[in-house]
C-alpha positions as CSV (number, residue, x, y, z in Angstrom):
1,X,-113.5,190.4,-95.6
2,X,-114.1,187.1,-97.2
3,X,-110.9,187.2,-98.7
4,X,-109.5,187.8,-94.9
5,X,-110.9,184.5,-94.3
6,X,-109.5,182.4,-97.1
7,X,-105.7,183.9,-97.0
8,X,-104.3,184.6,-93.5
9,X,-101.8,187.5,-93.6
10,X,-98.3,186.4,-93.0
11,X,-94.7,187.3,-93.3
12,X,-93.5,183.4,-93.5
13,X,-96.5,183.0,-95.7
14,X,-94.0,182.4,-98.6
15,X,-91.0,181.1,-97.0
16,X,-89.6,178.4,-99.2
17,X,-86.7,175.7,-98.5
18,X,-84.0,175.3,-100.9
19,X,-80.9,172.3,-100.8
20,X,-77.4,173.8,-101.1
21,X,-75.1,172.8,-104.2
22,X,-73.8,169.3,-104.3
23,X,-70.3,170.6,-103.3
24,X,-71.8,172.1,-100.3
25,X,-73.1,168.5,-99.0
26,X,-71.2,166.5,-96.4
27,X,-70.6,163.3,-98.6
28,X,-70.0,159.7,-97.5
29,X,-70.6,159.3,-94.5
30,X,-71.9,156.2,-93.3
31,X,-75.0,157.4,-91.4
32,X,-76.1,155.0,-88.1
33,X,-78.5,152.5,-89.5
34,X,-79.6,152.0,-85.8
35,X,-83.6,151.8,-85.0
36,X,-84.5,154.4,-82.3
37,X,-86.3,157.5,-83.3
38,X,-83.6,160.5,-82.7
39,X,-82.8,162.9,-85.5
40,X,-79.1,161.4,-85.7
41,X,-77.9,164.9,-86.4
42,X,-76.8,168.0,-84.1
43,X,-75.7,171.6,-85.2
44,X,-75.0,174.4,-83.4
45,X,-72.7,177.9,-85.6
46,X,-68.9,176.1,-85.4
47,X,-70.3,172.0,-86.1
48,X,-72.3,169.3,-87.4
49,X,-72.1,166.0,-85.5
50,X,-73.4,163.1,-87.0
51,X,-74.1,159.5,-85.6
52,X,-72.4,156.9,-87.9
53,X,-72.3,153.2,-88.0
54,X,-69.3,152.1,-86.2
55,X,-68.2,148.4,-85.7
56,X,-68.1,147.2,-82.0
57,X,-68.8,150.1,-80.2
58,X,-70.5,153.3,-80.9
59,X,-69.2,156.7,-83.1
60,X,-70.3,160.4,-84.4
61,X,-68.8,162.3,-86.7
62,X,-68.0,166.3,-85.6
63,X,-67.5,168.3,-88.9
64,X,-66.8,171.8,-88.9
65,X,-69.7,173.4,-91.1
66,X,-67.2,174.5,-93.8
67,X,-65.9,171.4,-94.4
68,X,-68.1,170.3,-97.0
69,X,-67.3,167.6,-99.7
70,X,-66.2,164.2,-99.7
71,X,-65.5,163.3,-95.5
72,X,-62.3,160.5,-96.3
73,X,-63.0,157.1,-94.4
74,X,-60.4,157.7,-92.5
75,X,-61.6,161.1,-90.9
76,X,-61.4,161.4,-86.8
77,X,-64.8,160.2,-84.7
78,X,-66.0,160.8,-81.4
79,X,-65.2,156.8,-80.3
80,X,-65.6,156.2,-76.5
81,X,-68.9,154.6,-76.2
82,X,-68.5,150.5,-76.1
83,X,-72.4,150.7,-77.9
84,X,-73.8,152.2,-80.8
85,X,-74.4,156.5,-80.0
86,X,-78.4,156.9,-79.4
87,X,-78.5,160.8,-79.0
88,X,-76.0,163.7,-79.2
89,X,-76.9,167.2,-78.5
90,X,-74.5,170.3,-78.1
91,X,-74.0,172.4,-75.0
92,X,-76.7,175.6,-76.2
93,X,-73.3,177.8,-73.7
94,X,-71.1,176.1,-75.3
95,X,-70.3,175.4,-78.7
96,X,-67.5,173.1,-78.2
97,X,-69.3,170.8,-75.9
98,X,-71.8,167.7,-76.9
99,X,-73.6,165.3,-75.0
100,X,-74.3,161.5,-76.2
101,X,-76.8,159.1,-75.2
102,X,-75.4,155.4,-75.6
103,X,-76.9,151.8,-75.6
104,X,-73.7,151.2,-73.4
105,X,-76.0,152.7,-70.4
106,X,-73.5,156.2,-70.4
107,X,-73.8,159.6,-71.0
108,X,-70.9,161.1,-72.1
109,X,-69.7,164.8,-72.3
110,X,-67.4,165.9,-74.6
111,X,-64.8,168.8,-75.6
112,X,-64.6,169.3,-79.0
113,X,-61.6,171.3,-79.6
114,X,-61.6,174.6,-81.6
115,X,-61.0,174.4,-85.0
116,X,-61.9,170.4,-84.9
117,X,-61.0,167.0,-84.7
118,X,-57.9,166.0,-86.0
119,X,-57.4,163.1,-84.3
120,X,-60.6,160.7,-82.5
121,X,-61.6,161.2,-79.8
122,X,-61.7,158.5,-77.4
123,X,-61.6,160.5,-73.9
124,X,-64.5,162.1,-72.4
125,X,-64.5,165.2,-70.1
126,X,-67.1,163.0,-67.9
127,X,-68.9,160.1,-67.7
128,X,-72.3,160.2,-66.4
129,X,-73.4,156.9,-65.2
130,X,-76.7,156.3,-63.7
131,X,-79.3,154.5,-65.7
132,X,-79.2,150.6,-65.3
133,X,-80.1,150.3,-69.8
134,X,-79.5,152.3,-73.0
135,X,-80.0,155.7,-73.0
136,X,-81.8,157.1,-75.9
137,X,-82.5,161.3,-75.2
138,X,-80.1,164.0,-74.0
139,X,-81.1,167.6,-73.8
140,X,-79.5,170.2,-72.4
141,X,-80.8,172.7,-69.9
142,X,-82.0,175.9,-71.9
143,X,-80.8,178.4,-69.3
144,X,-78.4,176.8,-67.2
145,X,-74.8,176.3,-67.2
146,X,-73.7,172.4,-67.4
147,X,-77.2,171.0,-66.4
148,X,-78.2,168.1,-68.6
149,X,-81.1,165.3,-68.5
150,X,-81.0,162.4,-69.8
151,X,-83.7,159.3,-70.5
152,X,-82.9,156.1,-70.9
153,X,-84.9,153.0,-71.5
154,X,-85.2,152.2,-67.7
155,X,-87.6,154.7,-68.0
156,X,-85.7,156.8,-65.9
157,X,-85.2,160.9,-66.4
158,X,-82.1,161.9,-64.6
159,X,-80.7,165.4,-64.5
160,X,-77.2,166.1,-64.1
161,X,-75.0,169.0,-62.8
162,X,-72.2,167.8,-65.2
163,X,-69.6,170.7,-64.1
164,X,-69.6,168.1,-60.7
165,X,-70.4,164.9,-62.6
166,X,-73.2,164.1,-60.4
167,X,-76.7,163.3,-60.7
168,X,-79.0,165.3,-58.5
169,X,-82.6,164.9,-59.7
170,X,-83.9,160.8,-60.5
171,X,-87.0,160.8,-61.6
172,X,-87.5,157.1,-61.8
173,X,-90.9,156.5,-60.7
174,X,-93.0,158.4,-63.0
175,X,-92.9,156.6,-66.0
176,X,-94.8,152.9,-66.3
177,X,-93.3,152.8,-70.0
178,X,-90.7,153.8,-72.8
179,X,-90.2,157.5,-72.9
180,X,-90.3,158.7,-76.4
181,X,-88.9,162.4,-75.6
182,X,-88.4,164.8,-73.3
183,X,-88.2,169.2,-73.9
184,X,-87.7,171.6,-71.7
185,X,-89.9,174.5,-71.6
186,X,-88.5,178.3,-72.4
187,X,-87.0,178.8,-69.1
188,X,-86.4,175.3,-67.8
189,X,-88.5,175.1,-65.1
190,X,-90.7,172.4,-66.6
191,X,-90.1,169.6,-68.4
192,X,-92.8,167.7,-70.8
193,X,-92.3,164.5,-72.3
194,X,-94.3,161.6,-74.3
195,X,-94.4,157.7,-73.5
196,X,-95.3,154.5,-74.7
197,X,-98.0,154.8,-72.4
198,X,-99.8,157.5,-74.8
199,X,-99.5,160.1,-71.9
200,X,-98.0,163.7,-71.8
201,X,-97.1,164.6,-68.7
202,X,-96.4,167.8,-67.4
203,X,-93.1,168.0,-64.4
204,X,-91.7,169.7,-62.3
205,X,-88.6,168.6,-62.2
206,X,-87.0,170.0,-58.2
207,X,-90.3,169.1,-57.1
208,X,-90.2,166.0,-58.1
209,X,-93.7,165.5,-59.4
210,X,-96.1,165.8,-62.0
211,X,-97.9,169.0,-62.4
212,X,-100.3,167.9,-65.3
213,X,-100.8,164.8,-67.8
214,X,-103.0,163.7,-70.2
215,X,-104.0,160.3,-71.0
216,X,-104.3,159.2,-74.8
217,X,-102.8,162.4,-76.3
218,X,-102.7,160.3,-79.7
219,X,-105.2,157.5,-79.7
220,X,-102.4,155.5,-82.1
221,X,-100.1,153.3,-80.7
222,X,-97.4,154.3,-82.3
223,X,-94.4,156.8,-80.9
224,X,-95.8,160.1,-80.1
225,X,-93.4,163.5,-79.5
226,X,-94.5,166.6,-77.0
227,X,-92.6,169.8,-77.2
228,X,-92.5,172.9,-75.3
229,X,-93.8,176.5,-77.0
230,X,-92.9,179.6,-76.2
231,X,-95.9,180.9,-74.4
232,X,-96.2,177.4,-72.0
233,X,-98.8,175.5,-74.7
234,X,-97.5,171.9,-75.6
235,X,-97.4,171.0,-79.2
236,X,-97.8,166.8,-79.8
237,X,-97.4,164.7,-82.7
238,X,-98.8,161.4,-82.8
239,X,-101.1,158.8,-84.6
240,X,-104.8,158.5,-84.3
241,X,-106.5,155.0,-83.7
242,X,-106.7,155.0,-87.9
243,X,-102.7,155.1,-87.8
244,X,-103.4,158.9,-89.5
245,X,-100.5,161.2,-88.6
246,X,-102.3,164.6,-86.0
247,X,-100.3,167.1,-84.9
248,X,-102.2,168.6,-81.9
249,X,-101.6,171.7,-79.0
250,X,-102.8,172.0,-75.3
251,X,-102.9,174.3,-72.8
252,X,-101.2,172.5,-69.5
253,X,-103.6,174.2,-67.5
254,X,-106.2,172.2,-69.2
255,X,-105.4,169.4,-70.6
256,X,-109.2,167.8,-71.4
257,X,-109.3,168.9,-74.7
258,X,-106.8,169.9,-77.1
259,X,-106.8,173.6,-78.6
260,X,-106.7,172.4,-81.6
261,X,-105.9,169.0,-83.8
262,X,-105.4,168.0,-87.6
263,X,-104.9,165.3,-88.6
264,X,-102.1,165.0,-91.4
265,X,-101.7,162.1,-93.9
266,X,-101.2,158.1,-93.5
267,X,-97.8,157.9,-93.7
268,X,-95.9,155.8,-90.8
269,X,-92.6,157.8,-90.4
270,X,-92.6,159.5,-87.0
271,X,-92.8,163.5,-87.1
272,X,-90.1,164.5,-85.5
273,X,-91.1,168.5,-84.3
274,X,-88.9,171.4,-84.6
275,X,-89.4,174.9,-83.5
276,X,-88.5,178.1,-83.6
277,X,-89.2,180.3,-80.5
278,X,-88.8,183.5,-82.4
279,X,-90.6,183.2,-85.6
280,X,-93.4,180.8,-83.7
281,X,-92.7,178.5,-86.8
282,X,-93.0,174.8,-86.3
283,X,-91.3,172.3,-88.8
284,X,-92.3,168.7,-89.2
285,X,-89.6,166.3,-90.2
286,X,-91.0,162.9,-90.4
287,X,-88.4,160.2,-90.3
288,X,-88.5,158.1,-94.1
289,X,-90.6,161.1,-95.8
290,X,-89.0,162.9,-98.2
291,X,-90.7,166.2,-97.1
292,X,-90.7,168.9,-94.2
293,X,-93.4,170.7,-93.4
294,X,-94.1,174.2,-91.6
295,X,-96.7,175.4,-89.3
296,X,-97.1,178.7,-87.6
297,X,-98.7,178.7,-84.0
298,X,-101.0,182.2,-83.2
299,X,-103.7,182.9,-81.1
300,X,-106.2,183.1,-83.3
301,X,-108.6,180.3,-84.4
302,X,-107.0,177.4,-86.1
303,X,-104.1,178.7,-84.1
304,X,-101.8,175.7,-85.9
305,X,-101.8,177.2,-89.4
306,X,-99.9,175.3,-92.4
307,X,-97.5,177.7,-93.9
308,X,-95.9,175.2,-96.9
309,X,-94.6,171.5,-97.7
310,X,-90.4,171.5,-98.8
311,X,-89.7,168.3,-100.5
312,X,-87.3,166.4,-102.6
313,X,-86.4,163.1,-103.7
314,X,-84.4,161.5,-101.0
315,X,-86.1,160.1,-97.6
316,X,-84.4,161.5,-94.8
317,X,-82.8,159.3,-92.1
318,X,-82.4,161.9,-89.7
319,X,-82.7,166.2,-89.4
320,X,-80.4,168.9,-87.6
321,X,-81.8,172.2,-86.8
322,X,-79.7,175.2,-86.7
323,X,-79.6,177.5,-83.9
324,X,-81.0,180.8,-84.8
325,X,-77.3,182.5,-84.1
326,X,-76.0,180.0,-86.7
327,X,-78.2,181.4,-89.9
328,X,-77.5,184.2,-92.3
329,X,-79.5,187.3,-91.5
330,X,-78.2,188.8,-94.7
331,X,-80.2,186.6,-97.1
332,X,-83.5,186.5,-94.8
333,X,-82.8,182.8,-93.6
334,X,-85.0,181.6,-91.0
335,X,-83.9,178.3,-90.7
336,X,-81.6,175.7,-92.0
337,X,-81.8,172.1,-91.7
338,X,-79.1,169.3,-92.5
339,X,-80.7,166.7,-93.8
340,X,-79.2,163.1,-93.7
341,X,-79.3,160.3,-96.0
342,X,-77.7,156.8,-96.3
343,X,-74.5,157.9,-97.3
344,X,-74.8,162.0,-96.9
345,X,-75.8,165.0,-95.2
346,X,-77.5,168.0,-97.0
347,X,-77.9,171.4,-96.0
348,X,-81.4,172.7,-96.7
349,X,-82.2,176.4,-96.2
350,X,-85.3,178.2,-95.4
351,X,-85.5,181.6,-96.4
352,X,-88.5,184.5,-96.6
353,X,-88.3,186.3,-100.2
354,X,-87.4,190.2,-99.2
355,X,-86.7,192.9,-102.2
356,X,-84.8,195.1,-99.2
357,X,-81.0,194.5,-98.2
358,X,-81.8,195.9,-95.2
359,X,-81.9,194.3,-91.7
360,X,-85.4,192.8,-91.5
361,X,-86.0,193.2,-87.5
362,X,-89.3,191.5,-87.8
363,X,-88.1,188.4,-89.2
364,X,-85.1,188.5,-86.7
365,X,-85.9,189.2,-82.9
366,X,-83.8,189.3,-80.2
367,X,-82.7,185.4,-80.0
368,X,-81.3,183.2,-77.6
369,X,-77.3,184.0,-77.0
370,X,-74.5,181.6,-76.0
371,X,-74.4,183.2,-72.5
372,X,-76.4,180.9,-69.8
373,X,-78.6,182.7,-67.6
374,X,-77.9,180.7,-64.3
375,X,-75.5,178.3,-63.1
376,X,-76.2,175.2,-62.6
377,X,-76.3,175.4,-58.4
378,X,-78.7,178.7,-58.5
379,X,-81.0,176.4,-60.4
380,X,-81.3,173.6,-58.5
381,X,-81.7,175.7,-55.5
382,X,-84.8,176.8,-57.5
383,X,-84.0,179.9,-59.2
384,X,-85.4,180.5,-62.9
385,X,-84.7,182.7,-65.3
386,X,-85.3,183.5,-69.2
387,X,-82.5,182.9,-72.1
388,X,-80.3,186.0,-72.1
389,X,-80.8,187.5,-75.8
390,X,-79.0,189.4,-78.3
391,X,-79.4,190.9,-81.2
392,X,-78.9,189.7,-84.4
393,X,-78.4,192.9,-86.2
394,X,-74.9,192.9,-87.1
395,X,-74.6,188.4,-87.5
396,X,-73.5,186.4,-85.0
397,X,-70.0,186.3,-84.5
398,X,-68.6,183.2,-82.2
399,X,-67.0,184.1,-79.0
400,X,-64.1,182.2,-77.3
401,X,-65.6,179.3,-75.5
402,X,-64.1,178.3,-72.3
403,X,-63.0,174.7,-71.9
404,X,-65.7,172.7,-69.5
405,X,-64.2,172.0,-66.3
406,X,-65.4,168.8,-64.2
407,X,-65.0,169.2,-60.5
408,X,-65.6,165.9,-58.8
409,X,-66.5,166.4,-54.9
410,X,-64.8,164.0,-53.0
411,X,-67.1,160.7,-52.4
412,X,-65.2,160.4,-48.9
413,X,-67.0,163.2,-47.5
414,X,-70.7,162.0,-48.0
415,X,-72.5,159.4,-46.2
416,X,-71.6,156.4,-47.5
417,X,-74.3,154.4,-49.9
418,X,-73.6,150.8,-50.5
419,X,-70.9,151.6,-52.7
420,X,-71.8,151.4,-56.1
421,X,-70.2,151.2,-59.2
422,X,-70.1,155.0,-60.3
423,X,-68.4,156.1,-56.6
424,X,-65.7,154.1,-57.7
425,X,-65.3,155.1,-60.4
426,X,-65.8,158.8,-59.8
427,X,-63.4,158.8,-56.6
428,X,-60.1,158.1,-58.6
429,X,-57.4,160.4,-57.1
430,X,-59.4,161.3,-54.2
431,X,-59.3,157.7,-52.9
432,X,-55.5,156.9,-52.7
433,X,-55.2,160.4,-50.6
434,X,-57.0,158.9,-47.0
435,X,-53.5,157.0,-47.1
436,X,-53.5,154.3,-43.8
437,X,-51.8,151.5,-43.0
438,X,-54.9,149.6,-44.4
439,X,-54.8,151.1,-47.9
440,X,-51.1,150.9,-47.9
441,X,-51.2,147.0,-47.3
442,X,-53.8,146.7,-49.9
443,X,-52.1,149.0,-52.5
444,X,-48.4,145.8,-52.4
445,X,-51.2,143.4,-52.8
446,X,-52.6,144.9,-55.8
447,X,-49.1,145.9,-57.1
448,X,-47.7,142.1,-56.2
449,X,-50.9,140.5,-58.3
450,X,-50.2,143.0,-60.9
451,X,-46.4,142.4,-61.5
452,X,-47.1,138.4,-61.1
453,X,-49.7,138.9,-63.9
454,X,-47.3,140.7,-66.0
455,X,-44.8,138.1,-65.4
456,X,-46.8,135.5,-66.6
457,X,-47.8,137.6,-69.7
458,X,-44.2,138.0,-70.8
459,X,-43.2,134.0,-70.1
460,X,-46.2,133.4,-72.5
461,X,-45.0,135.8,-75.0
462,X,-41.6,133.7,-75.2
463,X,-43.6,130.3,-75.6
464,X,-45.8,131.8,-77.8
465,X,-42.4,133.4,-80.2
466,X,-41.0,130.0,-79.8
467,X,-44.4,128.0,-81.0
468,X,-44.5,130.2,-84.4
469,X,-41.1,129.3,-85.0
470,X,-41.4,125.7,-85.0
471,X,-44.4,126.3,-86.8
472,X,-42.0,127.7,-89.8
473,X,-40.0,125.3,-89.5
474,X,-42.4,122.4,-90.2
475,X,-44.4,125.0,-92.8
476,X,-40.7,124.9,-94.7
């Protein structure tokens, strides 16, 4: 029995992290150097998208995962943003679509098509414009079709229905500060996030208001992170008033005190969380270490148990995380991580030692599929409902995805509101169709400036041709 107590049974008691070859790495690639806390890196089974430094404007890489080697300079981006990318994150019903965050104010949606960029990609499906400064966090709805929130630094959440381009939940009032991050819970009814402010709070998001918080989560004042577990607990990482790294997890319907909290080490990187429904496994990337470690989350007493520390040399700027459907069941991988740094991304993959070739079922539940369980309508008339699963049995095997439509409703029809700048812009067609004398009369004033402008441009052009050869002339 004493023995019990010193070495807690566990199947991932011995899972260990491995990099891939050097010819399996994604090499030069000039990873953002920008200074917000995101993880830089998205994957989902068909891509890896990568923010990269991009001069006057904003850019991420989308790599198919087997294109590994030496990326040339010249390779396609994802360019429309006029400011450097904050956040991307893919569609989870979708593998072609990705979301991106932008100090430009936008959110933009993207089609990615099948087999690959070939050349950038400058054109959006949709532009979602809402928040008044940069927006750092997009994250999709786990359950339902073309819903996604974003945060920005206005300290506004907004949640869109992106298959209309509109935004139908602001939840501007209930942040006083930055917010560091936002995660849905398993079913997308509730969303928890972490600000400046040192509070989690707990929302409902239809509602519109907050169903629990809790004040100095992490005494430190340094950026803290709240994620949503499986079974409805919150799992934080933070600083304590020492500036020691805790990792800590509450129960929403209590938030007094938490169910448990460790503190970790000194170091000042942030801990950026990432979890695994399915295995319960929690891995800890913090941004500038060189290490990732792994927790498992159970019931039982200290319910936050570490598991094992992966490191290497190299700091890491930023960390994907594989969707479970992405992995190789075959060789007992439970997770894979791409790893960025300055000039590179690495693949690093997490596997649990098995002498069988057999199907391990245990280590491989029923996971999340690429089928959404609601669309988006049903959910913001309130309905909820779970991840649709399948089995994992036989691999994953991508589907055909089908290309995301944007519907706009016609701005005309509703009540009119001070006309801002995004009815404008989202009424394009629609506009010129209410044809009336009025519009008409407008429309030959417009086309007269417009010719008179071009005009102009072209007599300039000629003075301009003729300057530069004078120029010559004297240079000779």
């Amino acid at each position: 029995d004493t023995m019990r107590r010193v070495v807690r049974q566990s199947k991932f008691r011995h899972v260990f992290g491995q990099a891939v070859k050097n010819d399996q790495c994604y090499d030069d690639i000039r990873v953002s150097r920008v200074t917000w806390d995101s993880s830089f890196c998205a994957v989902n089974p068909r891509f890896v998208a990568i923010i990269v430094d991009a001069s006057g404007g904003g850019a991420f890489l989308v790599l198919p995962l087997h294109k590994t080697g030496r990326i040339d300079k010249s390779y396609p981006t994802v360019c429309g943003h006029t400011g450097p990318v904050l956040d991307i994150d893919w569609c989870p019903h979708n593998d072609q679509v990705i979301a991106s965050g932008s100090e430009d104010c936008t959110v933009m949606v993207w089609q990615i098509p099948e087999n690959g960029l070939t050349l950038s990609l400058t054109e959006p499906v949709v532009v979602l414009e809402g928040h008044s400064k940069r927006v750092g966090i997009v994250a999709w709805h786990p359950t339902a079709r073309n819903v996604l929130l974003s945060a920005g630094c206005d300290n506004a959440i907004i949640i869109w229905n992106v298959g209309t381009g509109e935004a139908l939940i602001n939840l501007d009032d209930m942040h006083v500060d930055m917010i560091y991050n936002v995660s849905w819970n398993r079913n997308g009814s509730l969303i928890c996030t972490a600000s400046k402010d040192k509070k989690v709070r707990v929302i409902d998001p239809r509602k519109q208001e907050i169903v629990a918080e809790k004040e100095k989560t992490h005494e430190g004042a340094r950026p803290m992170r709240a994620i949503f577990l499986a079974d409805g607990n919150i799992f934080t990482t933070g600083f304590s008033r020492m500036s020691e790294r805790q990792l800590a997890l509450w129960n929403p319907k209590n938030m007094e005190e938490p169910i448990a909290l460790h503190e970790m080490d000194t170091s000042n990187g942030v801990l950026l969380p990432f979890y695994d429904p399915d295995t319960n496994i929690i891995y800890l990337c913090g941004k500038g270490d060189s290490s990732i470690r792994y927790f498992e989350i159970t019931d039982e007493s200290p319910y936050v148990h570490y598991l094992n520390t992966f490191s290497s040399k190299e700091p890491q700027r930023g960390m994907g995380f594989m969707p479970k459907r992405g992995l190789d069941v075959n060789k007992c991988e439970i997770a894979r991580f791409f790893k960025l740094h300055e000039r590179k991304c690495e693949p690093i993959i997490m596997t649990v030692p098995r002498k069988s070739d057999l199907f391990q079922d245990d280590l491989y539940p029923d996971t999340a599929g690429p089928e959404a369980a609601l669309e988006a309508e049903e959910w913001f008339e309130g309905k909820n409902a779970d991840p649709l699963l399948i089995s994992l049995k036989h691999g994953y095997i991508p589907g055909k995805n089908r290309d995301l439509k944007v519907v706009k409703k016609n701005i005309l029809d509703n009540k009119p509101t001070g006309n801002k700048k995004s009815d404008l812009i989202n009424a394009p067609k629609k506009a010129a169709d209410a044809s009336n004398p009025q519009n008409d009369a407008k429309l030959d004033e417009i086309l007269k400036e417009l010719k008179s402008i071009k005009d102009t441009i072209s007599n300039q052009d000629e003075r301009i041709s003729k300057l530069e050869q004078q120029m010559a002339k004297i240079a000779d």
